[in-house]
N, C-alpha and C positions, 0 to 999 in steps of 0.2 A: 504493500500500500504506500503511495505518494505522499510527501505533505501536501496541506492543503495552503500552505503558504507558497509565494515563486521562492526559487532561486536563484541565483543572482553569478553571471562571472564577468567582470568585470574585467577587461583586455586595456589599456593602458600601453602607451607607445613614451617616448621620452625627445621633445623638440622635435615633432612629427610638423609639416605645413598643411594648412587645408587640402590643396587642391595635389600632394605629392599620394595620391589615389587614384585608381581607377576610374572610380564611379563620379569620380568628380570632375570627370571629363579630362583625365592627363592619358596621352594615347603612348605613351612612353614607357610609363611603368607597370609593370605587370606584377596586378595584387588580386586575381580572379577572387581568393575567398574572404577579404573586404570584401570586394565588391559584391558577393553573393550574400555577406549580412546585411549591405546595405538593400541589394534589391531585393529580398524577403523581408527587410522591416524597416526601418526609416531611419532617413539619413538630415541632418541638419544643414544647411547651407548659409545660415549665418551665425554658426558658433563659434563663439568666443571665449578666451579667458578672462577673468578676475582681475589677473597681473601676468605679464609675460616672464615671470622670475618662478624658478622650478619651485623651492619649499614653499613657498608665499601659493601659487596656484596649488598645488598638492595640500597645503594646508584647510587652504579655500575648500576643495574637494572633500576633504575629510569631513569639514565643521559645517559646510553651508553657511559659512559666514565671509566677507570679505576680508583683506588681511589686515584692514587696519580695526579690524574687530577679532578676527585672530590671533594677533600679537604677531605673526611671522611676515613682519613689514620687506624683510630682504634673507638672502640667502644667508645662513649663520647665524638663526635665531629659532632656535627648534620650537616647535608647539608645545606648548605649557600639557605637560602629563595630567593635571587636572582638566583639562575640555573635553567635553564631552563631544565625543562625533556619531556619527549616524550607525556606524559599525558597531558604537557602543551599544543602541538603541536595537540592532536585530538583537547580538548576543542575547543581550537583555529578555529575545522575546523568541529565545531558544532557537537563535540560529548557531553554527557552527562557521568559526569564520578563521580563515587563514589568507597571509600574504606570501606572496611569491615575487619573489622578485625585489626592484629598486621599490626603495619606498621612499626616503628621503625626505622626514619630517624631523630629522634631526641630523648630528653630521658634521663638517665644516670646521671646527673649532681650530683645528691648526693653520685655517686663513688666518690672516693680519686683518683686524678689523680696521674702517676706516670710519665710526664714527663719532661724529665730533663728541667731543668731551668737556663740561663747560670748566673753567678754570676758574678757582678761587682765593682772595687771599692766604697764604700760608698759616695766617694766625689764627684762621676759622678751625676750628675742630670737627673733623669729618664724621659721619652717623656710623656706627657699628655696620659692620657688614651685612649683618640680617636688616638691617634699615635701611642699605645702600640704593634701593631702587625700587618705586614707587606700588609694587609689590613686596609682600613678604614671600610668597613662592617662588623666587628669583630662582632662573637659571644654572643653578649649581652645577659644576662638570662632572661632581660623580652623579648624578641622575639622569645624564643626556649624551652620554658616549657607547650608545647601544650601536651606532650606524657613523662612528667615527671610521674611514679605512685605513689608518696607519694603525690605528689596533691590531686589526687583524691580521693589517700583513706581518706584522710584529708577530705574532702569535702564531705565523703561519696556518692562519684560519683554523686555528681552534676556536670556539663559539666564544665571544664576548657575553657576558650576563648580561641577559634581557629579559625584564621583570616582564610577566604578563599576565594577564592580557596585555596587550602593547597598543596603545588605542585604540582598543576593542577588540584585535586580533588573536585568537587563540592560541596561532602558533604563526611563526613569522620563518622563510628560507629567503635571509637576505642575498642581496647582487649589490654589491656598495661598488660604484663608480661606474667607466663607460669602456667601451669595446673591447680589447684584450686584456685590460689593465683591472679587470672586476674582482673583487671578493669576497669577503662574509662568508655566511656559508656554502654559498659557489666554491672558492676554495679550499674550503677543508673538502669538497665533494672531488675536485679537481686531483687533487693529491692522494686523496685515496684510488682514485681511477686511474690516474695516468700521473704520477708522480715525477717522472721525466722532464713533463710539460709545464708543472708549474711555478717555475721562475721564470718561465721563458713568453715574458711578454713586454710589449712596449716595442720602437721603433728599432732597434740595437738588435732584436732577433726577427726583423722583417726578412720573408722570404721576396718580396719583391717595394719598391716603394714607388712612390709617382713617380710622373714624368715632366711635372711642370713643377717643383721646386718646394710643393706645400709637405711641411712637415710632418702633416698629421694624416697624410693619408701614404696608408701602408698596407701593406698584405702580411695578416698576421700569419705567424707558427701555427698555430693552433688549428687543427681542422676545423671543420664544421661540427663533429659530433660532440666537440669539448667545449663550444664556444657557450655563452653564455646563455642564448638564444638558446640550443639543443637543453640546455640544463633548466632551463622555465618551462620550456614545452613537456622534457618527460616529468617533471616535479608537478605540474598540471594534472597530467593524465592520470598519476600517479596521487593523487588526491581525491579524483574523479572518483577512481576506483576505490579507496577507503570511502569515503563519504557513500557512495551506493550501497554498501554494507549496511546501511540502517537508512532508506529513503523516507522514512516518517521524518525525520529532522530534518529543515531546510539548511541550506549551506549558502554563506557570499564568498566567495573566492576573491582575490582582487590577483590577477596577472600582470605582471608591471615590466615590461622591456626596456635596459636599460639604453638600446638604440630608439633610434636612429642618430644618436649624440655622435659629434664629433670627439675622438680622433675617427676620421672615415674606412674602418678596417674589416671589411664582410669579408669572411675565411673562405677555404675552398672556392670551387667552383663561381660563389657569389659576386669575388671580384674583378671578374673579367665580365661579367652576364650582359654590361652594359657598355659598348662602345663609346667614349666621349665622343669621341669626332661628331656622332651623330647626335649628340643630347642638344636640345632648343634650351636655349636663353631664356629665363621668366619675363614674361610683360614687365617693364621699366628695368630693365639692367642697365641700358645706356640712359643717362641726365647731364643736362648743359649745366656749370657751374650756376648759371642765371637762374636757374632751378633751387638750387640748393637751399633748403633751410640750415639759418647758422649751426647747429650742434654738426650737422653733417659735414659741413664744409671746413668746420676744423677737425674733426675726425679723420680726415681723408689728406691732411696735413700731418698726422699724425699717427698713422697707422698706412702706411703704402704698401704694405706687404704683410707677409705669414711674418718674415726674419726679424722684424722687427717691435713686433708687439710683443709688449709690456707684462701682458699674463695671457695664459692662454686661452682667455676665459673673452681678453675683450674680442669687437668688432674689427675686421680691417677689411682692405679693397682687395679685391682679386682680378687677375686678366681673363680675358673671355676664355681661353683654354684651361684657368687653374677651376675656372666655375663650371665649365663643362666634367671635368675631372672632379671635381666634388661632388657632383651631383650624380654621378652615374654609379661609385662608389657608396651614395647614400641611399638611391635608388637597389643598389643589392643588398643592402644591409635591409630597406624595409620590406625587399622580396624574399628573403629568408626568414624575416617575421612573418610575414604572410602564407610561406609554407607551414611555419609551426602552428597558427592559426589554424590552417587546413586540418590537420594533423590534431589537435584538440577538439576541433568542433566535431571532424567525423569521429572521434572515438565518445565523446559525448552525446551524438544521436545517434550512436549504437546499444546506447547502455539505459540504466532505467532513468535518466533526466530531461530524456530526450522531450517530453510531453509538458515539461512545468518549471524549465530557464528560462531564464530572458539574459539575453548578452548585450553588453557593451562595449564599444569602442571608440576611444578617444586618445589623444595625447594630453601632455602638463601643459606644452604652449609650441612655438611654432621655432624658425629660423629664418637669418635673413635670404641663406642660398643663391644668393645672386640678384636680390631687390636691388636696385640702384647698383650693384655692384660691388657689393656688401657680402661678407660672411660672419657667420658667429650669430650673435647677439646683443640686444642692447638696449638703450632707452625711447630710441626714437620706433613708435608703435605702427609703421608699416602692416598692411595685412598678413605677411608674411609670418608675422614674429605674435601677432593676438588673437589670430584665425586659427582653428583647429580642425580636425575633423572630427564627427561626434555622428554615430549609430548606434539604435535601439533595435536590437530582434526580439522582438517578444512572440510566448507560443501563444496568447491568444490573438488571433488573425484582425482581431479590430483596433489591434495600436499599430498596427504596420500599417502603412502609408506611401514607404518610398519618398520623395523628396518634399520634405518639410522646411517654407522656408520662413517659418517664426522665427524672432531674434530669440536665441537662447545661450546659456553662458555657463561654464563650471559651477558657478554659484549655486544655480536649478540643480543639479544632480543629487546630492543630497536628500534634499526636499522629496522630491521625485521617487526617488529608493524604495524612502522611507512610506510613500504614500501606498507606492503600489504594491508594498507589502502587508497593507492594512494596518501601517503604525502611525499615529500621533506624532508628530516630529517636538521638540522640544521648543522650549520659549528661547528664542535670541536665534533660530533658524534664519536665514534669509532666502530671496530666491523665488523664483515662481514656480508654479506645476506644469511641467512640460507635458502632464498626461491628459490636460486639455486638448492642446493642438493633437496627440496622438489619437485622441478619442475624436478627433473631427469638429470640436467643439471650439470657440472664440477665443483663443489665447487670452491671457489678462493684458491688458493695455500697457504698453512700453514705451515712454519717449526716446528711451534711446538703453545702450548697457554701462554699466559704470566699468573701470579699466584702473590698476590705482599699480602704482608703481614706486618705490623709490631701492635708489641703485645702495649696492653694496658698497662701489668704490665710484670716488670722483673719476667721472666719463668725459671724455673728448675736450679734454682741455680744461673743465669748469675745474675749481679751484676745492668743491664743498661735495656733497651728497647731490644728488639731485631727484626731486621728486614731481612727478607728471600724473595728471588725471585727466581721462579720455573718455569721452561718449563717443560712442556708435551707434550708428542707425543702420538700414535699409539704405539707403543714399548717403549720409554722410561721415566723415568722422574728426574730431575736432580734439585736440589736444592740448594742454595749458601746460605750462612751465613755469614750477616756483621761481619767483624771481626774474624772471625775465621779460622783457618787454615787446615780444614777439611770442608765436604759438604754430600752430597748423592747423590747416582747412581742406578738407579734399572733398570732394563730389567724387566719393569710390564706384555708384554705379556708372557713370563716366567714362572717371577715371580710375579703374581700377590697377594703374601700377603706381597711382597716388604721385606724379610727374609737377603737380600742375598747385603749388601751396595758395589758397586762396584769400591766405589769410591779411593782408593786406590790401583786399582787392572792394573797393567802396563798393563795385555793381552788389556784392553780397556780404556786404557791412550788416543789412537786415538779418540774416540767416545766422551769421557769426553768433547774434546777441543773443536770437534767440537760444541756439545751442549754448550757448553760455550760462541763460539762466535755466536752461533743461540741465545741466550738466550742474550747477549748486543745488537744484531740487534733489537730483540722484542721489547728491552726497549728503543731503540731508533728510533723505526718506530711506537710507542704510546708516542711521545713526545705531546705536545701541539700545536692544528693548528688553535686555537682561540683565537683575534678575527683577522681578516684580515687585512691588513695593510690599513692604509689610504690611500688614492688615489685621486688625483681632476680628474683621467678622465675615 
């Protein structure tokens, strides 16, 4: 006998772009079983993240809250182990819940922080450490180094202590970090399988490297069967198959790939699969200086190449062939997720779940991949880098739809989960119910999505942090920057390689405003509405 609750699996990509899909009309890369979840259930076309920054949207996802309600405003600020997320709430209601894979809601601590500090006379006597910051459940590093990766590799992936539940999760098989260079329980798994193999990662043991000079695309050691990618897909199936042992209890799985993340290293056979020479250029790769909004134009000052950036983390320019080459290499990496995909789903509707999942797929946020000319990541919110892809299969036939183009946003999914699980979501949720437009029913009115950003490290020359908040629309999208005296404006259905900044442009002085005061409503109708006020009656 079945529960009579869904279950839930939950596929996860890592700086995946919208349209780097089949179904979304890219005739390049080859993802047939995306594509087959999208055309058996529905696919979103104007999905969006929260924040284009991995633990901040991942956090978002977790809580249904945005991240300056979250507490995870930038990378290197884990989620306070008190929040409640929506994972907590199945458990709660007798699901069985396990993570696979990157999770990345904590992490980071051996970056250098860059944020400002305020300075005070030396004769002030500073607050007790327990006092030090504006919570008393601060931060502490022995309670948030479950998903550090110099641990493990330290420890050569013997399991760091990770108290659990782990944000609701039962049992957690982390992948800390990206393409050859992963570990956590991956490698302690690596090392008992193929011990040989597991020092032997990173650019130093490339069997083959590019040909156009970027450093971070390589053809790893590592077969295909060892890569990380084989290690989520049988850990998957391999779950599948315990959890069927008792189908009366529902189950959320969350499968979390730590590609399509640069360094660009798809093993075997994956990284030849895609010719550069033949790879197309995204809409807007080529921009006239006259173009340029300022962050970009001293970015591009400042970054001319792989060889010279700063961390590996920022944005830099690339030439038409190092972008061809990137992208054909990222294109096999997400076509060998998309075999494991194949590869889970059919062993899942061969088994007893087949009649009462609903899958999901999505990324954390996008990449610039050749926007403007651009690689990496970064502040300036291009659709490349806030657009994501997002699919719903659900078994009962009246939520699939195929192409849904309601604005919808990481925020919704939560909500959404929680709804069509028959639970109560908690107070301080955010987010709308995407099971409206599934249901065929009127979406709730949206003026636009909220988009909230602030950078880890001073970007493109600026001297401090920087923080940007972006509405999006159906036609537009509008971006503010703290401090500055300029912004952006694009007409995306237009102009959809965003070429064209209108924000200085009087014909739509009208239009600027009004997104501008759509855009202070946003941030002020996702204020905070937790916890309730006290009350004796």
């Amino acid at each position: 006998m079945q529960s009579d609750r869904p279950n839930f699996l939950v596929i996860t990509t890592d700086q995946q772009r919208w349209d780097h899909v089949g179904y979304a009309g890219n005739n390049q890369i080859r993802t047939p079983n995306i594509d087959q979840l999208a055309e058996k259930g529905s696919w979103f076309s104007n999905f969006y993240v929260a924040s284009p920054t991995c633990m901040s949207n991942r956090a978002t996802l977790m809580t249904g809250r945005m991240p300056s309600l979250n507490g995870v405003r930038y990378n290197g600020v884990p989620l306070d182990l008190d929040t409640v997320t929506f994972v907590d709430l199945l458990r709660a209601a007798g699901y069985r819940t396990h993570l696979i894979g990157k999770c990345h809601l904590q992490g980071m601590e051996s970056e250098p922080s860059h944020a400002p500090r305020e300075v005070f006379p030396p004769e002030l006597l500073p607050p007790p450490v327990d006092l030090s910051e504006a919570r008393r459940s601060n931060h502490s590093l022995g309670r948030y180094r479950c998903e550090v990766q110099q641990l493990w590799r330290a420890a050569r992936g013997c399991a760091q202590e990770t108290p659990l539940p782990y944000y609701g999760f039962d049992a957690v098989d982390f992948c800390l970090g990206h393409a050859d260079k992963v570990t956590g329980h991956y490698e302690a798994w690596l090392r008992e399988t193929a011990p040989e193999m597991a020092d032997r990662y990173g650019a130093g043991y490339a069997i083959e490297k590019g040909s156009t000079g970027v450093d971070q695309v390589y053809k790893p050691v590592l077969p295909e069967e060892l890569y990380s990618t084989s290690y989520i897909k049988e850990k998957t199936i391999s779950q599948l198959d315990e959890f069927s042992k008792n189908p009366k209890e529902p189950f959320f799985i969350h499968c979390s790939f730590p590609d399509p993340h640069h360094p660009f290293t798809p093993p075997g056979h994956y990284w030849d699969m895609y010719d550069p020479s033949e790879i197309l250029l995204p809409t807007g790769f080529s921009v006239s200086s006259s173009n340029l909004i300022p962050p970009e134009e001293v970015m591009r000052g400042y970054y001319r190449n792989q060889q010279k950036i700063e961390r590996w983390t920022f944005p830099y320019v690339a030439t038409d062939d190092q972008t061809r080459e990137i992208i054909a290499r990222t294109y096999g990496q997400i076509t060998m997720i998309d075999d494991a995909i194949g590869s889970i789903m059919q062993h899942l509707n061969k088994g007893k779940f087949s009649e009462n999942t609903i899958v999901c797929f999505l990324s954390d946020h996008g990449d610039y991949l050749g926007q403007h000319g651009l690689m990496g990541k970064g502040p300036i919110h291009y659709q490349s880098i806030i657009r994501t892809p997002f699919v719903w299969l659900d078994y009962k036939q009246s939520y699939n739809r195929g192409r849904v183009d309601t604005l919808a946003s990481t925020l919704d999914i939560a909500k959404t989960i929680l709804l069509r699980a028959g639970l109560q979501p908690y107070n301080g949720i955010q987010g709308t119910n995407l099971l409206l437009p599934l249901e065929g029913n009127k979406p709730e009115f949206r003026c636009g999505l909220l988009i909230e950003q602030t950078t880890q490290y001073p970007y493109l020359g600026f001297q401090d942090l920087i923080t940007i908040s972006t509405i999006v629309n159906e036609k537009w999208r509008l971006s503010a920057w703290s401090g500055q005296g300029w912004g952006e404006l694009y007409r995306i259905d237009d102009d959809p390689g965003e070429i064209n900044n209108l924000w200085n442009s009087s014909v739509h002085s009208a239009i600027k405003l009004k997104l501008l005061i759509d855009l202070i409503q946003l941030i002020q109708s996702h204020r905070e509405t937790s916890p309730y006020p006290l009350s004796v009656s």
